[in-house]
mmJSON file of the N, C-alpha and C atoms, coordinates in Angstrom:
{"data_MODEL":{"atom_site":{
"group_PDB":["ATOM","ATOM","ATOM","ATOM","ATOM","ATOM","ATOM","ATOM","ATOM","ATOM","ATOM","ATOM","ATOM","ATOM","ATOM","ATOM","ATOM","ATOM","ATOM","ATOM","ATOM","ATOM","ATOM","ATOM","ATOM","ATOM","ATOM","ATOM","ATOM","ATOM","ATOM","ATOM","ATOM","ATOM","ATOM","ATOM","ATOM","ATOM","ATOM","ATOM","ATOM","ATOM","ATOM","ATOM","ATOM","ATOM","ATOM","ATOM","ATOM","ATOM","ATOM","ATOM","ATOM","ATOM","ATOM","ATOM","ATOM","ATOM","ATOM","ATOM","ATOM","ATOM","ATOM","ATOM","ATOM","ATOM","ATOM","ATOM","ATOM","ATOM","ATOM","ATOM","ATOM","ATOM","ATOM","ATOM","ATOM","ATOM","ATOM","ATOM","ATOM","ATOM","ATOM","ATOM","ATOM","ATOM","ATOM"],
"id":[1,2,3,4,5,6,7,8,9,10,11,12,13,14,15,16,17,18,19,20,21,22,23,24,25,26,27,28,29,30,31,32,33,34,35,36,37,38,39,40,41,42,43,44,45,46,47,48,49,50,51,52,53,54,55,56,57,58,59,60,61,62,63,64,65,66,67,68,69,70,71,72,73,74,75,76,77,78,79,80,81,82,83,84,85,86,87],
"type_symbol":["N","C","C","N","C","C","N","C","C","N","C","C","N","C","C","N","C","C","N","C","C","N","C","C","N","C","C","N","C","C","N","C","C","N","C","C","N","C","C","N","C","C","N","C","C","N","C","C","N","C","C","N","C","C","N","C","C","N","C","C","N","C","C","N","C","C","N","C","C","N","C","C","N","C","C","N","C","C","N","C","C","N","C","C","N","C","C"],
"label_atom_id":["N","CA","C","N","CA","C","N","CA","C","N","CA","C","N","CA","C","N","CA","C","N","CA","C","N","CA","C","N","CA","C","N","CA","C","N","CA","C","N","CA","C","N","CA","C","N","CA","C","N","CA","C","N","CA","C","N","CA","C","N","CA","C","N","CA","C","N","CA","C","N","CA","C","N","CA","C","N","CA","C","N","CA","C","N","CA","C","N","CA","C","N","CA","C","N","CA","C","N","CA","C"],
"label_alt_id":[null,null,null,null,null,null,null,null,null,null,null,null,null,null,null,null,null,null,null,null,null,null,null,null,null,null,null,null,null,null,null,null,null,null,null,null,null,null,null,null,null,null,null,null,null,null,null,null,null,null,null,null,null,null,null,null,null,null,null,null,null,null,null,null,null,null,null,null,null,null,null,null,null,null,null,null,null,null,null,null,null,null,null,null,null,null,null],
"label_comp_id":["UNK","UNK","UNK","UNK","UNK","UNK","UNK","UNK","UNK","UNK","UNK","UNK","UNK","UNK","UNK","UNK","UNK","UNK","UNK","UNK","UNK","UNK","UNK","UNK","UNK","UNK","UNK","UNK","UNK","UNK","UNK","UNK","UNK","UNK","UNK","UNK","UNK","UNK","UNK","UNK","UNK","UNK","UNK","UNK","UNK","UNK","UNK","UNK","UNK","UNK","UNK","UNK","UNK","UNK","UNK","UNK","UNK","UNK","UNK","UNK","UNK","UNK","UNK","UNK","UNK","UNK","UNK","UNK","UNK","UNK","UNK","UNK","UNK","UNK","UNK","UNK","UNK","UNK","UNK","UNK","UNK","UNK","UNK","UNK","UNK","UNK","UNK"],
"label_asym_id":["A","A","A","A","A","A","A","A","A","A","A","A","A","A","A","A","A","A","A","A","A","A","A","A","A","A","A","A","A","A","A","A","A","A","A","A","A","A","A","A","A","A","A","A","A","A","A","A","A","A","A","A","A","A","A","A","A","A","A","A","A","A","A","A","A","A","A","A","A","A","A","A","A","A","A","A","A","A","A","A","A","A","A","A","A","A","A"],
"label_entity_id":["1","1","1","1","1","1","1","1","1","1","1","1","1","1","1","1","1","1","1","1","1","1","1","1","1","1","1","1","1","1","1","1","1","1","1","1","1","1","1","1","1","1","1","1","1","1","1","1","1","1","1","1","1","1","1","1","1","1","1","1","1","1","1","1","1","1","1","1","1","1","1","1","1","1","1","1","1","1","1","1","1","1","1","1","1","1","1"],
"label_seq_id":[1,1,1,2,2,2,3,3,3,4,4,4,5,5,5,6,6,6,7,7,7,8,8,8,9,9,9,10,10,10,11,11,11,12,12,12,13,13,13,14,14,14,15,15,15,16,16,16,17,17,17,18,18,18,19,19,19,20,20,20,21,21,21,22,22,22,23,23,23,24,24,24,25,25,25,26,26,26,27,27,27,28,28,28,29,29,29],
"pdbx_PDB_ins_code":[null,null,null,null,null,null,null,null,null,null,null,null,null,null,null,null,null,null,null,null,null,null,null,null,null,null,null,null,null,null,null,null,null,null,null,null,null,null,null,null,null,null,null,null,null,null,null,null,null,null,null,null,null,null,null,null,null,null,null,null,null,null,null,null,null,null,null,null,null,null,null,null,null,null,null,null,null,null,null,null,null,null,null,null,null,null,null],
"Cartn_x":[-70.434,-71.105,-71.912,-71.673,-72.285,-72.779,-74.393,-75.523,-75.526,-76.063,-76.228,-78.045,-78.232,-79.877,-80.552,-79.928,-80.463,-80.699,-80.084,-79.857,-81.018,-80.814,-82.176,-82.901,-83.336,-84.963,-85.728,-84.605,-84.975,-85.258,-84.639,-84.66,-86.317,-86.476,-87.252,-88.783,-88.41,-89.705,-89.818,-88.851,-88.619,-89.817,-89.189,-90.171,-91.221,-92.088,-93.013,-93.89,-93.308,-93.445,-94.126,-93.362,-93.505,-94.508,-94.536,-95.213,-96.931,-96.846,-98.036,-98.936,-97.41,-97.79,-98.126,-97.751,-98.099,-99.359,-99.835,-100.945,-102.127,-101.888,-103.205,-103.387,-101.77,-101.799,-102.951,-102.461,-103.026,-104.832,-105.156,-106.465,-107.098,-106.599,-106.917,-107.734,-107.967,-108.269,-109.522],
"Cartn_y":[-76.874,-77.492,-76.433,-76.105,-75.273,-76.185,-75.314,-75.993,-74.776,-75.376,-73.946,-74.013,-73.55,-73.333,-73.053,-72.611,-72.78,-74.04,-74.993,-76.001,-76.922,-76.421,-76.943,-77.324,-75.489,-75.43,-75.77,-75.926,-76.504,-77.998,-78.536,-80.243,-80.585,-79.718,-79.476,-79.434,-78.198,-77.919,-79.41,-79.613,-80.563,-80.928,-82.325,-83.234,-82.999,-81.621,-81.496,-81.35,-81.067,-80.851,-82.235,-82.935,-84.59,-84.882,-84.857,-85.555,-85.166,-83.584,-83.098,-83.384,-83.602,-84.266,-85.619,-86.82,-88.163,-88.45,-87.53,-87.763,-86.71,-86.238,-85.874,-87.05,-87.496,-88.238,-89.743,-89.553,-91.133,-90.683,-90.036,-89.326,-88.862,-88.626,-87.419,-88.67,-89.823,-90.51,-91.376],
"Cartn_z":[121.699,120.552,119.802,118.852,117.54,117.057,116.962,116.068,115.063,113.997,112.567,112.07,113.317,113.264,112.153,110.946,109.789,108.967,109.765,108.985,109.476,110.916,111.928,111.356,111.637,111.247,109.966,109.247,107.243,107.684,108.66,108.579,109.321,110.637,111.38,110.146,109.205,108.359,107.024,107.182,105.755,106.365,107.414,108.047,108.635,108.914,108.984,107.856,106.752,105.388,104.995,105.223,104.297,105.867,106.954,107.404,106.629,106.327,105.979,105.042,103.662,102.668,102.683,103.485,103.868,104.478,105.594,105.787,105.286,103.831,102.831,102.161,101.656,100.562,101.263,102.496,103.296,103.267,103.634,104.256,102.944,101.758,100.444,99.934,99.65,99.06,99.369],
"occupancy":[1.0,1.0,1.0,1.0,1.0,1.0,1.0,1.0,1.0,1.0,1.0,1.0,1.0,1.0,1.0,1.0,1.0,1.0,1.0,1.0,1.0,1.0,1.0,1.0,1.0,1.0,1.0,1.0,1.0,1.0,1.0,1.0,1.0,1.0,1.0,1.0,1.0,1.0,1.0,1.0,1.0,1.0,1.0,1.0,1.0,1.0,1.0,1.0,1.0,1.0,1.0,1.0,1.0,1.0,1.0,1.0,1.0,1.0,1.0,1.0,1.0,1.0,1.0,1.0,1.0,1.0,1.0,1.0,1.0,1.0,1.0,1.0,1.0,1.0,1.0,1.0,1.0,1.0,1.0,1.0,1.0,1.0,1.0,1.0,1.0,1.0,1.0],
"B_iso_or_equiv":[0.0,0.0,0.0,0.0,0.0,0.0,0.0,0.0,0.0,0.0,0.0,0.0,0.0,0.0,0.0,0.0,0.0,0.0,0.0,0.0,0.0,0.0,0.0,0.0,0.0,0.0,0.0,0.0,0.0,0.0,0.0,0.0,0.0,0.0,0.0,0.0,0.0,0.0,0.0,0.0,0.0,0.0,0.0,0.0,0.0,0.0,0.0,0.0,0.0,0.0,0.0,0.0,0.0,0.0,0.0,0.0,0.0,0.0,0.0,0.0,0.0,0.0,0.0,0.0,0.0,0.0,0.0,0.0,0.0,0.0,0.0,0.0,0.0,0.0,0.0,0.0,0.0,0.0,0.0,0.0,0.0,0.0,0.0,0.0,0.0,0.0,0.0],
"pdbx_formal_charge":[null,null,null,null,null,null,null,null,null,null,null,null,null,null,null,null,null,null,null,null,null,null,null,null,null,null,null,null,null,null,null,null,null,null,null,null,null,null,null,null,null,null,null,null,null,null,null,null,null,null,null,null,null,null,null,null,null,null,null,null,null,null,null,null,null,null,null,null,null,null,null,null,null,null,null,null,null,null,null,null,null,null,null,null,null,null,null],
"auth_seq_id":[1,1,1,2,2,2,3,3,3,4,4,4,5,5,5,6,6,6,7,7,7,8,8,8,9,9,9,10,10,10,11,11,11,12,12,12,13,13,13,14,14,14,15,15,15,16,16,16,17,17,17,18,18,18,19,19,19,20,20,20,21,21,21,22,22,22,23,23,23,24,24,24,25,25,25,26,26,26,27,27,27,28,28,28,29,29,29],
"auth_comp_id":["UNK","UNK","UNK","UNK","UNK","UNK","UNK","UNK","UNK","UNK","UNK","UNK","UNK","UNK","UNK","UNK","UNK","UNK","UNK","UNK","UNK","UNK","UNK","UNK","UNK","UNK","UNK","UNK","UNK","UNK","UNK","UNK","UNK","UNK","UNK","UNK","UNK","UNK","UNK","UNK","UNK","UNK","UNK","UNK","UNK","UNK","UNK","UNK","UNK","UNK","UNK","UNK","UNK","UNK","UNK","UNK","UNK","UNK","UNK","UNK","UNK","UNK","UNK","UNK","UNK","UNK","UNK","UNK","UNK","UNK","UNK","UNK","UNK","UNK","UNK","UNK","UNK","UNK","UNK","UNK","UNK","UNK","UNK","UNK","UNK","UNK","UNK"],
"auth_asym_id":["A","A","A","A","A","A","A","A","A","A","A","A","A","A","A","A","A","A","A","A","A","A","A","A","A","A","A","A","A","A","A","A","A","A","A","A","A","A","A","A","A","A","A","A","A","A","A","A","A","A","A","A","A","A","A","A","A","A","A","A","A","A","A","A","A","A","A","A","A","A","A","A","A","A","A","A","A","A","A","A","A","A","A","A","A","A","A"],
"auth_atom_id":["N","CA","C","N","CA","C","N","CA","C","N","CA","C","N","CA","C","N","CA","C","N","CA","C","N","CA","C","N","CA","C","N","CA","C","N","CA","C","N","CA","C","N","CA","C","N","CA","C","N","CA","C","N","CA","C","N","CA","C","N","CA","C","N","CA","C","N","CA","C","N","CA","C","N","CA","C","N","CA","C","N","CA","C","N","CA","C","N","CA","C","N","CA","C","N","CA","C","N","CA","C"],
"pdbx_PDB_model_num":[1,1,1,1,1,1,1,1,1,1,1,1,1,1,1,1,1,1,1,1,1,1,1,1,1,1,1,1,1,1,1,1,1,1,1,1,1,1,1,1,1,1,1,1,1,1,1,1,1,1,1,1,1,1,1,1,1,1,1,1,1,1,1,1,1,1,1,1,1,1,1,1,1,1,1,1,1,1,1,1,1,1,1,1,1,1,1]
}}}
């Protein structure tokens, strides 16, 4: 099984991304 670890780690950062942005947006206010 081939994983394409680039693809990973972009999905990996996305969603740490948006989790980051979700809880300012939740907390920012």
């Amino acid at each position: 099984m081939h994983i394409d670890w680039f693809v990973f780690l972009a999905q990996i950062f996305n969603f740490l991304l948006l989790m980051y942005l979700l809880k300012r947006f939740l907390y920012g206010r």
